[in-house]
PLY file of the C-alpha trace (Angstrom):
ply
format ascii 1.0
element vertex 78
property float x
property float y
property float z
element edge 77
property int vertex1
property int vertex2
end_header
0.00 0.00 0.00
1.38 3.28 -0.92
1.88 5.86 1.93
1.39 8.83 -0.78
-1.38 11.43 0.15
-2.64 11.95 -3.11
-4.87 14.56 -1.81
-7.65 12.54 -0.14
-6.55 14.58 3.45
-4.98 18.18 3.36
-3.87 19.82 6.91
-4.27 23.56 7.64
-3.52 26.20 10.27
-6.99 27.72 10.85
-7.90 30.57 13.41
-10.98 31.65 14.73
-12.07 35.38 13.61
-13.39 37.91 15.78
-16.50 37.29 14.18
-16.96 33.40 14.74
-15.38 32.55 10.96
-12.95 29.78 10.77
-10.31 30.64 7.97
-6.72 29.55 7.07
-3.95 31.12 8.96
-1.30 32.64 6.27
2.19 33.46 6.22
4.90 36.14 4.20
7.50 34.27 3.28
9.55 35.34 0.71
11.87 32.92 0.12
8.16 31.22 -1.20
7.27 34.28 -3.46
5.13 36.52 -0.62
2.00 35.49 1.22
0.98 31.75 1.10
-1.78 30.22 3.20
-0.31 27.26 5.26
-2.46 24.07 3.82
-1.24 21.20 2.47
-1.08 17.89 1.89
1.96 16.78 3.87
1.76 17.03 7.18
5.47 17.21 8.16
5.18 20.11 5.99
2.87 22.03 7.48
3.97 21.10 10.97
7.52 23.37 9.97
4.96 25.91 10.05
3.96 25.97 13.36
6.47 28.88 14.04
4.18 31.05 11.81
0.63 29.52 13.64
1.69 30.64 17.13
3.14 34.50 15.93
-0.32 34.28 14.79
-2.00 33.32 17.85
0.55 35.83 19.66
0.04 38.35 16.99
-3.71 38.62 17.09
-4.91 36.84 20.69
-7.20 34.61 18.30
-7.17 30.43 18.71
-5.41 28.95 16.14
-5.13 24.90 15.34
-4.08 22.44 13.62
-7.08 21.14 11.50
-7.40 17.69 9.18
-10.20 17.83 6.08
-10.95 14.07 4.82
-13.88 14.84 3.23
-13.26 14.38 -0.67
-15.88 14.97 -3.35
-14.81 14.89 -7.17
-17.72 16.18 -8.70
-16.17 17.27 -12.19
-13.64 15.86 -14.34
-12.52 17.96 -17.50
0 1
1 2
2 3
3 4
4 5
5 6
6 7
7 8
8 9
9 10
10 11
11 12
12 13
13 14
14 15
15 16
16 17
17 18
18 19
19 20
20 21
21 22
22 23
23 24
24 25
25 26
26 27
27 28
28 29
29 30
30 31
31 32
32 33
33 34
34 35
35 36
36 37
37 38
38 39
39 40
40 41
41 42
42 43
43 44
44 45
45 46
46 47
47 48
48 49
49 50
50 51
51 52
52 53
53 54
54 55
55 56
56 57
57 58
58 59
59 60
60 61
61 62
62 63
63 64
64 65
65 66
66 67
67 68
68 69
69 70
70 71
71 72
72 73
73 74
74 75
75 76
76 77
């Protein structure tokens, strides 16, 4: 069995907005090309993030998380 997310699962730092949203934490770095939103589907990946996630939580005094979407629904192939 291959151990190869192929996309089924995707991990993202998500926060909690003032006004009750949930929505992805992001992150400037340049090295990257600027401001990238920290999902993806590796999750050693987005675990080197967590740096970025708590200056967020620091930053702003919102709750930020780590946060796992399984759901997948391919509704359209072109």
């Amino acid at each position: 069995m291959s151990t190869v997310n192929l996309g089924e699962r995707l991990f993202a730092w998500v926060t909690e907005e003032p006004n009750g949203n949930v929505s992805v934490v992001g992150a400037y770095v340049p090295q990257l090309g600027g401001h990238l939103p920290m999902i993806g589907r590796s999750l050693d990946h987005i675990m080197a993030l967590q740096e970025f996630a708590r200056a967020h939580k620091q930053n702003t005094g919102q709750r930020v998380w780590l946060r796992e979407y399984k759901m997948v629904d391919n509704t359209e192939d072109l």
